[in-house]
N, C-alpha and C positions, 0 to 999 in steps of 0.2 A: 290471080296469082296469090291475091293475099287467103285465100279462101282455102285453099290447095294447103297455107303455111297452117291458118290453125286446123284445118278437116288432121293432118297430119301427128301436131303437138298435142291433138285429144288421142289419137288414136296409143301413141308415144306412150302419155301419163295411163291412160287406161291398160297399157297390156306390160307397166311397169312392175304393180302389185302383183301379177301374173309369176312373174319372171322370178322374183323375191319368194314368190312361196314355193318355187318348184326347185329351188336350189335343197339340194340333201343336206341331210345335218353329217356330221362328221361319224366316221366308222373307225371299227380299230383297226390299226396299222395291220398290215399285212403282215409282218412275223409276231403279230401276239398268239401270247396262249390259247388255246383250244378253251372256250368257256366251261367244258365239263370240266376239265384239270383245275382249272379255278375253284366253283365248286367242290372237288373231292378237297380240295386244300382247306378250304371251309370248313368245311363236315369234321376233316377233321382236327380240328381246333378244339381247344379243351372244354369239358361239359356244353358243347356244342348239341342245341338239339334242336330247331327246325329253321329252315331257310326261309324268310317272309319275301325276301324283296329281291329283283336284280333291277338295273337299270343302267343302260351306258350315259354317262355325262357325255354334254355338246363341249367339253375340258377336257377331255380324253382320256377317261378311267371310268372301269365299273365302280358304281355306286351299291352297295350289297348290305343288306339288312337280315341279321340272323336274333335269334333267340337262345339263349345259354339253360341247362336243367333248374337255375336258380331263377328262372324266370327277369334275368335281364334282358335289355336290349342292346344288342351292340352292331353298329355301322362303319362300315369300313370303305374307304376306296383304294381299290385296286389297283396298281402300273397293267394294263395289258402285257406288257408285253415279258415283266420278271412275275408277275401274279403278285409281287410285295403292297404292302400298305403305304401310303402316300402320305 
């Protein structure tokens, strides 16, 4: 019996890590923005001139990384769901 309790609590702690990595990270709600519309809203933005980066945060907003004509950098995140800055 005792044999049966740990064959069991290895099998438990071994298919635990399993379980942990198969959980999904978080999506955008389901009435957010269309990610294009996002983008156009980007673009255009003032002396706006090329898009480097998108990324969704596991916080729940896009993380978006553009380039301005004057050679800035500027990072923004996103609401999904108004497209506003946070």
């Amino acid at each position: 019996m005792k044999s049966i309790a740990v064959a069991f609590a290895s099998v438990a702690l071994l298919t635990s890590g399993a379980f942990a990595q198969s959980t999904s990270a978080p999506v955008p709600p389901p009435n957010a923005m269309k990610l294009s519309a996002m983008i156009a809203k980007v673009e255009s933005r003032d002396k706006f001139l090329y898009l480097s980066d998108i990324e969704w945060s596991q916080s729940g907003y896009y993380e978006i990384t553009y380039y301005t004509t004057d050679k800035a950098k500027v990072q923004l995140n996103l609401d999904p769901v108004s497209g506003q800055p946070r």
